[in-house]
C-alpha positions in Angstrom: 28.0 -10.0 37.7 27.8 -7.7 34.9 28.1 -3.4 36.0 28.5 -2.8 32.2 26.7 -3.2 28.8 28.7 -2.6 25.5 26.4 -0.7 23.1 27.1 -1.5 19.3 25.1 0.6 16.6 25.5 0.1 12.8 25.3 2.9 10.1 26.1 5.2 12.8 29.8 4.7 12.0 29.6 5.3 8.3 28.1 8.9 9.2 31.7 10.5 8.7 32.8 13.6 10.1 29.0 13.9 11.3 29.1 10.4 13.0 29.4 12.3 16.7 25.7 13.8 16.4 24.3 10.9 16.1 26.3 8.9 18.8 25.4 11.8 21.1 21.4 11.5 20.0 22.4 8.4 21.1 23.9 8.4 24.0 20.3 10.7 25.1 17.7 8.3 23.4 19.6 5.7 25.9 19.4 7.7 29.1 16.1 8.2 28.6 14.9 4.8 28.3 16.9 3.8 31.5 15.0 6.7 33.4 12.4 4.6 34.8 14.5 1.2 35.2 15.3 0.6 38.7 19.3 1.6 39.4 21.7 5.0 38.4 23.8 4.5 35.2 26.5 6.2 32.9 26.2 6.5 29.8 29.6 7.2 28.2 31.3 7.2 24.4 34.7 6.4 24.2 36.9 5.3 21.2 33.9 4.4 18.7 32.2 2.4 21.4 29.2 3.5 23.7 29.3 1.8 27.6 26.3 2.2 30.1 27.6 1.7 33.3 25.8 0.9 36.2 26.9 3.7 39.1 24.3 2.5 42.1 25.1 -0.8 44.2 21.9 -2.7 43.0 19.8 -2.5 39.5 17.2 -4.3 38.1 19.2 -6.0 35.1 16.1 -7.8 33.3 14.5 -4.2 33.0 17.6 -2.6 31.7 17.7 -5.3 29.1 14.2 -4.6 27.8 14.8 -0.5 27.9 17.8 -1.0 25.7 15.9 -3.4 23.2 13.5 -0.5 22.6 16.5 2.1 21.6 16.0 2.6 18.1 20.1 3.2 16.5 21.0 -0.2 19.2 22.2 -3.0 16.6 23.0 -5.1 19.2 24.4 -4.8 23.1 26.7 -7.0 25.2 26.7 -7.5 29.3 30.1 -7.1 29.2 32.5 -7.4 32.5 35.2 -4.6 33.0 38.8 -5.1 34.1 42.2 -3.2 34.7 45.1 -4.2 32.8 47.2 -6.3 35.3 48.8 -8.4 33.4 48.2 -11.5 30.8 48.0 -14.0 34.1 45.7 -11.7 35.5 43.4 -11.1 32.1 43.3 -15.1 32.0 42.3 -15.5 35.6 39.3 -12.6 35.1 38.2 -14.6 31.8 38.1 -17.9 33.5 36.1 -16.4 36.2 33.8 -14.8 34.0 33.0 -18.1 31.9 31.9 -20.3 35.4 29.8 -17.1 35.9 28.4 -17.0 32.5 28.3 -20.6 31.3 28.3 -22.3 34.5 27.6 -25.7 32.8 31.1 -25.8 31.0 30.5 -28.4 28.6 30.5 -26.3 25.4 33.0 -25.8 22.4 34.3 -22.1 22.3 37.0 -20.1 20.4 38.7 -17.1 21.8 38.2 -13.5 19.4 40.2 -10.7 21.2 40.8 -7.6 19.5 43.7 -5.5 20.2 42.6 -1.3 20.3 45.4 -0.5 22.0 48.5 -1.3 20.4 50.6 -1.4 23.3 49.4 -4.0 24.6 52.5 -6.7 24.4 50.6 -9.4 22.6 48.8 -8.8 19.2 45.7 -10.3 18.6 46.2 -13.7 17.3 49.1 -14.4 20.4 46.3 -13.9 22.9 43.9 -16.1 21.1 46.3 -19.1 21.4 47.6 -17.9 24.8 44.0 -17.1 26.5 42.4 -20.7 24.9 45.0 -22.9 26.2 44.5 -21.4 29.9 40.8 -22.1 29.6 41.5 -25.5 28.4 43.6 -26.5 31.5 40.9 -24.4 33.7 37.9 -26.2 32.1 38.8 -29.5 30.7 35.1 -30.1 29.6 35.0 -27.4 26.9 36.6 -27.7 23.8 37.8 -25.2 21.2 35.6 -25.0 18.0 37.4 -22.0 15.6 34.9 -23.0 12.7 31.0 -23.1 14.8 31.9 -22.6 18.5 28.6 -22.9 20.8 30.9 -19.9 23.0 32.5 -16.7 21.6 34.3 -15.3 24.4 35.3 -11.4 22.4 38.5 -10.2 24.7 38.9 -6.0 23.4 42.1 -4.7 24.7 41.3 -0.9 25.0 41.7 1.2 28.2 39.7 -0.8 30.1 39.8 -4.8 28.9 36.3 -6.0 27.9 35.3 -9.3 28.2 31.4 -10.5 27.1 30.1 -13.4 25.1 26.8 -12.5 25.1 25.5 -10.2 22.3 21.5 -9.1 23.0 20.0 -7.8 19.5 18.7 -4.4 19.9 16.4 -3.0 17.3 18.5 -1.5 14.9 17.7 1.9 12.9 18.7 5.4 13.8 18.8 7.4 17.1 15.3 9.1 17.2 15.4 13.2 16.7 18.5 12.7 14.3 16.2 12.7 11.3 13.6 15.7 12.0 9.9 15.3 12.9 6.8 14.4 11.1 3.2 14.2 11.9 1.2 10.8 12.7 -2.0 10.1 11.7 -2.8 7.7 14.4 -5.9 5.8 14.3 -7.1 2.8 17.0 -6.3 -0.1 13.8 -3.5 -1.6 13.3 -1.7 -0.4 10.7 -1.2 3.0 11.9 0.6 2.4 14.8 2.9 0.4 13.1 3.9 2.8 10.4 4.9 5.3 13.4 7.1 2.5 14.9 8.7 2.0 11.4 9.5 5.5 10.7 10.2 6.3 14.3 13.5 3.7 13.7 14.7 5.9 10.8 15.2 8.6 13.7 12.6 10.6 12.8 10.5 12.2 15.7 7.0 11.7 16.1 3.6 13.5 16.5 0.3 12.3 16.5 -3.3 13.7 15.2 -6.3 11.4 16.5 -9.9 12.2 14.8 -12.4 11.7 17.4 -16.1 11.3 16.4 -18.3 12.0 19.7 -21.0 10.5 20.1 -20.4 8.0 16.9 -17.4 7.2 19.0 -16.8 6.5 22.5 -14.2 7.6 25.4 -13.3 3.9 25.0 -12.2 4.6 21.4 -10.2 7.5 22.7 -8.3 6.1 25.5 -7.6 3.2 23.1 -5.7 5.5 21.1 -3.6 7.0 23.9 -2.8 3.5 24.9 -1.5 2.8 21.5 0.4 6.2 22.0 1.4 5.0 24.9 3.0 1.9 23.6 5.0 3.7 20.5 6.3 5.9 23.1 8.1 3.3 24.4 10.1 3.3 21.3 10.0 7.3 20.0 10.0 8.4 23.1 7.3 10.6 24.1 4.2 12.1 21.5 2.6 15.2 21.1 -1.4 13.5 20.6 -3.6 16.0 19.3 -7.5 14.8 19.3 -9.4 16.5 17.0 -13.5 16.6 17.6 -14.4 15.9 14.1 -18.4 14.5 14.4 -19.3 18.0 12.7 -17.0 17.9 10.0 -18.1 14.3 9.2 -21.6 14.8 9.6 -21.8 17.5 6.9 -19.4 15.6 4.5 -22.0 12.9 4.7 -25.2 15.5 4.2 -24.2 16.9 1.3 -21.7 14.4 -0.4 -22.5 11.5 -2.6 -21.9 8.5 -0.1 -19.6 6.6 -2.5 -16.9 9.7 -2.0 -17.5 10.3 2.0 -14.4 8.3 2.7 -12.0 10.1 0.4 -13.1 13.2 1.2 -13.3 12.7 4.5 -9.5 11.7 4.2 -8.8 14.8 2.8 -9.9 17.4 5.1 -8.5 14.7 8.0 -4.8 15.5 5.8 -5.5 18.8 5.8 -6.2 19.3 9.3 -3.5 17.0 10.4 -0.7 19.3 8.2 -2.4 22.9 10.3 -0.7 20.9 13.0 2.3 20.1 11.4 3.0 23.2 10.1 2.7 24.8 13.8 5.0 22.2 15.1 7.8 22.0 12.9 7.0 19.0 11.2 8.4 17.6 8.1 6.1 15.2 6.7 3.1 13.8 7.4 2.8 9.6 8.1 0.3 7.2 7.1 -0.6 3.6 7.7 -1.7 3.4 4.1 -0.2 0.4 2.2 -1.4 -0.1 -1.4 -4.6 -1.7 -2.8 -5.8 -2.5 1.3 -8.7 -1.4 1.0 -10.5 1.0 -1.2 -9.3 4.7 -0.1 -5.6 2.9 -0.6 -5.7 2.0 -4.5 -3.4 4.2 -6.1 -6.2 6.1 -7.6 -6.9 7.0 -3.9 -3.8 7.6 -3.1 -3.2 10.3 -5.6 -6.8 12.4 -5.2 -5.9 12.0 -0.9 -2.3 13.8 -1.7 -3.6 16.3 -3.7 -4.5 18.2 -0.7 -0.8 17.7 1.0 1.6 20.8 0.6 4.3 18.8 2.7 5.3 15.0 2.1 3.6 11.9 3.1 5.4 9.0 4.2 4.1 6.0 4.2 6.8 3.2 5.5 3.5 0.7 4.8 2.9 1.0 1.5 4.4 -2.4 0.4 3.3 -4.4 3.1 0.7 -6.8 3.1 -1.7 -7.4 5.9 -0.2 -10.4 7.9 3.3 -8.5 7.8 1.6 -5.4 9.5 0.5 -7.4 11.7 3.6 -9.6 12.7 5.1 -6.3 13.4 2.5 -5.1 15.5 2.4 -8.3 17.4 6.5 -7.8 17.7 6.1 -4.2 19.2 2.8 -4.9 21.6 0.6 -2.8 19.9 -1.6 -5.8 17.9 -3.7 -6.9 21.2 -4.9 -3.5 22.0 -5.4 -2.4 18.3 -8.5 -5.2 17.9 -10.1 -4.2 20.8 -13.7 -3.6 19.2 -14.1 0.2 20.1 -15.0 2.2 16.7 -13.4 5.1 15.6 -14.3 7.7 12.7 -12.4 5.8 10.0 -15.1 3.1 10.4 -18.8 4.6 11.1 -20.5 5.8 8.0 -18.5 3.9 5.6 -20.2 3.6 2.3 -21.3 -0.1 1.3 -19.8 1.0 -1.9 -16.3 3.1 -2.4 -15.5 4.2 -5.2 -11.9 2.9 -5.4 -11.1 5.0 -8.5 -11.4 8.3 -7.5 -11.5 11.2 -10.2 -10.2 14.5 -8.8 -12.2 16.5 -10.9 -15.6 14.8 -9.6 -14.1 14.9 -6.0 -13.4 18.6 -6.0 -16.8 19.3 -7.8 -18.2 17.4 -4.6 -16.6 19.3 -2.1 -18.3 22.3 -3.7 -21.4 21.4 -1.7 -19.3 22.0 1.8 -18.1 25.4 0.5 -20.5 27.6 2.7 -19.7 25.8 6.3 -16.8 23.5 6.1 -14.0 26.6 6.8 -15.8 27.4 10.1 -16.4 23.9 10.4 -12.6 23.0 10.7 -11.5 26.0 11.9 -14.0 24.7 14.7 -12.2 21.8 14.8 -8.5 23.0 15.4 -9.7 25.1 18.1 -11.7 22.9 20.1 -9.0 20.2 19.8 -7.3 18.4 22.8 -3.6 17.9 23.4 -2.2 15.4 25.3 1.9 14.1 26.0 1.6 10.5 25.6 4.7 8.8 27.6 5.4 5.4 27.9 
């Protein structure tokens, strides 16, 4: 039945005289997700409303639902049917045929909400309300009208085209991905990480991703779990530069000549450090974290601070208030959580110290990292040149 889907986004239409950027990243972000569904669509903007329309003769309408839940700047969206303006007798007949379609059970309480964009149109608003519920009354005598908590809203928009839907799907909300800039990920195979690119990916902000691989400490395993987690925020920012950086050497010398309390915060710097080489190359704006506050002990605030030091850009870290079980509600919501505790080890967990020092001093940090001062340049330069890049899609 339904050809059509009425998009609605949210803080898009407070965006001013710049709101058509964004309903244009729009209109992309949602031509891209349909790419792989099965049928042709349109995607079209007109009078502050976005319509996909389905152009081939068949489509696969529970994929094109799930595609459109993943569009980040989405508030919600409406199967909606389509019709020419022929008339109030003919606008009643179409609505009438479209609730036995709909609601083919008929034994509900509704209320009619029509909204009149076009002004011509030779009843106002409240006219067809009254008008449109009495011939559903006489066409269905088993529903009833409800104007306070109707079971139905049957939403009747008078614009070039009449809409009629009662449905309303909720998409994910946020902003159109690309309208905020780009920022680097450091993606790790836990959970958290993952999660923090979903959440920053829905303020419209484009993602890349640096993975620190730790051959033969960790395994291909480790590393294709990390794609897959790729793969799965791809589904919602679209595809993601993954760079995977062979860091075993770096590592190895940071625990040789480092007291073993400090390998994890130092280790987390030179990981920020390499991660911003990237960033800087590609344009990037930021750098994101899955850090969220007293977590564990390279997240206390102490931490926190000595790991920033090293940063020249921002960090964002769109965790940092969460506790555990709400990372992880999130991750269950977006499908990462299942492949996330699959027990494959990467470098954030070998050689951890069976004692951190969770209040870092920078001064006895950087007097630490004196020690690495005649390899760990090479070392990382090493690294960036040896590392892998991959285009994660969905």
């Amino acid at each position: 039945m339904y050809r059509a889907f009425l998009i609605k986004y949210g803080e898009i239409a407070i965006k001013g005289k710049n709101r058509y950027l964004f309903e244009d990243k729009l209109v992309r972000q949602i031509e891209f997700a349909l790419k792989p569904v099965d049928g042709d669509f349109a995607v079209r903007k007109e009078q502050g409303r976005i319509y996909v329309e389905v152009v081939s003769e068949e489509y696969d309408y529970d994929e094109t639902v799930e595609a459109l839940k993943r569009v980040f700047g989405i508030v919600a969206f409406c199967p909606v049917v389509l019709v020419e303006d022929e008339g109030f007798d003919k606008l009643a007949e179409d609505t009438i045929s479209y609730i036995k379609k709909a609601h083919p059970d008929c034994r509900f309480t509704f209320k009619v909400n029509a909204r009149r964009a076009r002004k011509n149109y030779p009843m106002n608003s409240m006219e067809i309300n009254a008008a449109l519920g009495e011939k559903i009354l006489e066409a269905l005598p088993e529903t009833k009208v409800d104007v306070h908590t109707p079971e139905v809203v049957i939403h009747i928009e008078i614009r070039n085209q009449i809409n009629i839907y009662s449905v309303e799907i909720p998409g994910p909300g946020g902003m159109p991905v690309g309208s905020a800039g780009r920022a680097m990920l450091l993606l790790s195979g836990g959970i958290d990480s993952p999660v923090a690119g979903y959440m920053i990916s829905k303020r419209g902000v484009e993602i890349e991703a640096t993975y620190f691989h730790a051959p033969p400490y960790t395994s291909e395993r480790a590393k294709q779990k990390v794609i897959d987690l790729a793969k799965i925020v791809a589904k919602y920012s679209g595809p993601v530069k993954l760079h995977v950086v062979n860091f075993t050497d770096i590592q190895l010398y940071i625990h040789e000549q480092c007291p073993h309390e400090e390998l994890t915060i130092i280790m987390r710097r030179y990981m920020m450090k390499i991660a911003q080489h990237f960033a800087n190359e590609d344009h990037c704006l930021g750098l994101i974290t899955g850090e969220s506050i007293g977590q564990v002990a390279s997240q206390t605030m102490q931490s926190l601070m000595v790991t920033n030091e090293v940063c020249e850009m921002p960090v964002y870290r769109p965790l940092i208030g969460f506790d555990k079980q709400e990372i992880v509600e999130v991750a269950e919501r977006i499908g990462t959580y299942e492949t996330s505790i699959l027990p494959f080890e990467d470098c954030c967990t070998i050689f951890v110290a069976k004692h951190p020092v969770t209040k870092p001093n920078l001064k006895v940090i950087k007097r630490s990292e004196e020690k690495l001062a005649e390899k760990i340049d090479d070392l990382m330069q090493t690294a960036i040149d040896t590392t892998e890049t991959i285009m994660v899609e969905a």
